[in-house]
Structure formats: structure tokens, C-alpha cells
Residue frames as qw, qx, qy, qz and C-alpha x, y, z in Angstrom:
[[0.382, -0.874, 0.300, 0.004, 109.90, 27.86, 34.05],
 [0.718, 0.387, -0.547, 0.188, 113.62, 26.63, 33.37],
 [0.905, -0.410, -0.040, 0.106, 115.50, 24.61, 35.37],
 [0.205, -0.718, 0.664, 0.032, 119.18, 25.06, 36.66],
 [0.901, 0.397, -0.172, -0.009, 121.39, 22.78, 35.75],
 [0.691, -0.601, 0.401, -0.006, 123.72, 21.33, 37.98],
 [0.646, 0.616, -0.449, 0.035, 127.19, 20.31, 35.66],
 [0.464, -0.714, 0.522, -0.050, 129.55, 17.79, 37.25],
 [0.429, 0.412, -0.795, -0.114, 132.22, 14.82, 36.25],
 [0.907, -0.259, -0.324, -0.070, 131.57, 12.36, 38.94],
 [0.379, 0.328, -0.596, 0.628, 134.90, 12.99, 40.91],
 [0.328, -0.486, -0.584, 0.561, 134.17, 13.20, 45.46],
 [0.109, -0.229, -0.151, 0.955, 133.95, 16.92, 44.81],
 [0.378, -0.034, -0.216, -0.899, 131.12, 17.17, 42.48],
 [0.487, -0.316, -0.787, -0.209, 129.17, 14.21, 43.89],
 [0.403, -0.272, -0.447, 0.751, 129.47, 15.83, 47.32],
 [0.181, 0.259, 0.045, -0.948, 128.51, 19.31, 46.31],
 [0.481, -0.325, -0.546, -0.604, 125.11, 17.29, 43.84],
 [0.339, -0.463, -0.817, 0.065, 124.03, 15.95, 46.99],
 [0.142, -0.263, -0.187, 0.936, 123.95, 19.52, 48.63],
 [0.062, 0.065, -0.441, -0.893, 122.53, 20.92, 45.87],
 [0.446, -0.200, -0.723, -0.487, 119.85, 18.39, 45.23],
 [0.331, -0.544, -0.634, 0.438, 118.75, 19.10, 49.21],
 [0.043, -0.434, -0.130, 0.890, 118.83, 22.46, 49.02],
 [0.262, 0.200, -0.394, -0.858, 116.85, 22.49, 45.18],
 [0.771, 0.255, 0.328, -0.483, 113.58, 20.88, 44.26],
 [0.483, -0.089, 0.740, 0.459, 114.36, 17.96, 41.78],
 [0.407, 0.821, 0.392, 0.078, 111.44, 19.27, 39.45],
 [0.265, 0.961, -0.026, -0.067, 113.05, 22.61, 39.11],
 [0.292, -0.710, 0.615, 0.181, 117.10, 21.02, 38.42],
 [0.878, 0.351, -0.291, 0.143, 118.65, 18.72, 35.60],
 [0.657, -0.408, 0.513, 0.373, 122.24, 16.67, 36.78],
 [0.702, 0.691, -0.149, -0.090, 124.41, 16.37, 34.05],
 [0.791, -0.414, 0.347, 0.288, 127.26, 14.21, 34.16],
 [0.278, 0.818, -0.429, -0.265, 129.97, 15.64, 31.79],
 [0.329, -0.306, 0.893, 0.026, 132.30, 12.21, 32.51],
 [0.322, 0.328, 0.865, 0.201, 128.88, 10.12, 30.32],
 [0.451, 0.709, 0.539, -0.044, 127.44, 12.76, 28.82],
 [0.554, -0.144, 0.427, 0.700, 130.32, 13.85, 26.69],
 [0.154, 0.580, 0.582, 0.548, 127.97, 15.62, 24.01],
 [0.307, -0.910, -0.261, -0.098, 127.01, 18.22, 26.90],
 [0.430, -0.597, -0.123, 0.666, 130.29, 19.71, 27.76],
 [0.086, 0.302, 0.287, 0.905, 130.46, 22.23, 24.14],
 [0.217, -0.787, -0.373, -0.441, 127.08, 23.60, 25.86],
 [0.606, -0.638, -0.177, 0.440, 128.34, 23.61, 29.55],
 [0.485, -0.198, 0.018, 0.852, 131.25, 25.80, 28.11],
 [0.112, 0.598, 0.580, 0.541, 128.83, 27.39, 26.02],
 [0.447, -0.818, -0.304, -0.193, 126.82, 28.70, 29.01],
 [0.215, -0.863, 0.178, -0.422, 129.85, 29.76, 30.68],
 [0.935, -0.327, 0.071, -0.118, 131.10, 27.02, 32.70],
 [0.452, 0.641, -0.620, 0.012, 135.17, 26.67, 32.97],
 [0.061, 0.262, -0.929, 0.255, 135.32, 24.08, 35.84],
 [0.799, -0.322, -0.476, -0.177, 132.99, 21.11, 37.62],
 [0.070, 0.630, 0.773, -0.015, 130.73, 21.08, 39.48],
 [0.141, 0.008, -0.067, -0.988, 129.01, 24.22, 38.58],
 [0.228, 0.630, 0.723, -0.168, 125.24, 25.24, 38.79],
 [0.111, 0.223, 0.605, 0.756, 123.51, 26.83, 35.98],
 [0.161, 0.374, 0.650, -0.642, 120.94, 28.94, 37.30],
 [0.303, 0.589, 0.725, -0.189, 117.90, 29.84, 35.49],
 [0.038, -0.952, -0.057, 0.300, 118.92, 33.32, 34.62],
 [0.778, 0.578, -0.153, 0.193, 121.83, 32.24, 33.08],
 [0.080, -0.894, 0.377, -0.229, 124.33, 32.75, 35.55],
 [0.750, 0.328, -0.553, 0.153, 127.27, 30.39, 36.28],
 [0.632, -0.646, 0.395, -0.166, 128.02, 29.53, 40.23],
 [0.772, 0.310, -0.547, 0.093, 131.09, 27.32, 40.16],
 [0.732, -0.656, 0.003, -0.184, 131.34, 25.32, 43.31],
 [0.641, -0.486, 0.442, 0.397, 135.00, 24.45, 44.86],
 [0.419, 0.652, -0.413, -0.477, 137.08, 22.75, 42.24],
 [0.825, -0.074, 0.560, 0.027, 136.74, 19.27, 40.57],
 [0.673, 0.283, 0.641, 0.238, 137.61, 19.52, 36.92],
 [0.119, 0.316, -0.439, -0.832, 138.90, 22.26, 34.41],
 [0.705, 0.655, 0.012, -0.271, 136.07, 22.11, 31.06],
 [0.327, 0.697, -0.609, -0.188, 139.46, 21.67, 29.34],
 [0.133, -0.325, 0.927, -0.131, 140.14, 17.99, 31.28],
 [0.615, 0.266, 0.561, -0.486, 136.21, 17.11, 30.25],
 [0.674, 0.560, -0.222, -0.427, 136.75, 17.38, 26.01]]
């Protein structure tokens, strides 16, 4: 089974909305990804769709993009 994938920079807004998330999802079935230290993961994040942080990646491939912390564009 894949896992969502829960994109964020670290700013209040997407630490806020991971803790949500990570109550509301099973950790087994969810990856974090910090864009802000993992710098190599934002060409996929956009890849998959993603134009701001915090977004969730859902299994299915669909893109849920929660408030707003962070254009993609302010992450490269």
C-alpha cells in the first residue's frame, strides 16, 4: 500500500497543520517531508503537483494543499 506524504517547510503553519495530520493519519501509512532539510525533495513535491506547503499527498495521487505556508517557488 503507499503512503501519503505530508510536504511541509517547518514554518507555525505547516508544523501546526503535521500535528493534525499525524492525529488524524496512522504514522505507518504517512511519510513527513521537510522541504526546508530535505532540499533534494522539492523537484518531486512539484513533480506530484504540489505549488505551496504544507500539502498532503494522498495515495491516489491527489494534492490537498492545506492553508498557506510557502509558495514551491520560495522552497528551490
Amino acid at each position: 500500500m503507499k503512503k501519503a506524504i505530508f510536504f511541509h517547510a517547518g514554518c507555525p503553519v505547516c508544523l501546526s497543520a503535521e500535528q493534525d495530520i499525524l492525529n488524524l493519519i496512522p504514522a505507518d501509512q504517512i511519510e513527513v517531508v521537510h522541504l526546508g532539510d530535505e532540499k533534494d525533495k522539492v523537484a518531486d513535491a512539484e513533480k506530484a503537483g504540489v505549488k505551496s506547503v504544507p500539502a498532503l499527498l494522498t495515495p491516489n495521487g491527489n494534492v490537498l494543499h492545506i492553508n498557506f505556508g510557502a509558495s514551491i517557488e520560495d522552497l528551490k
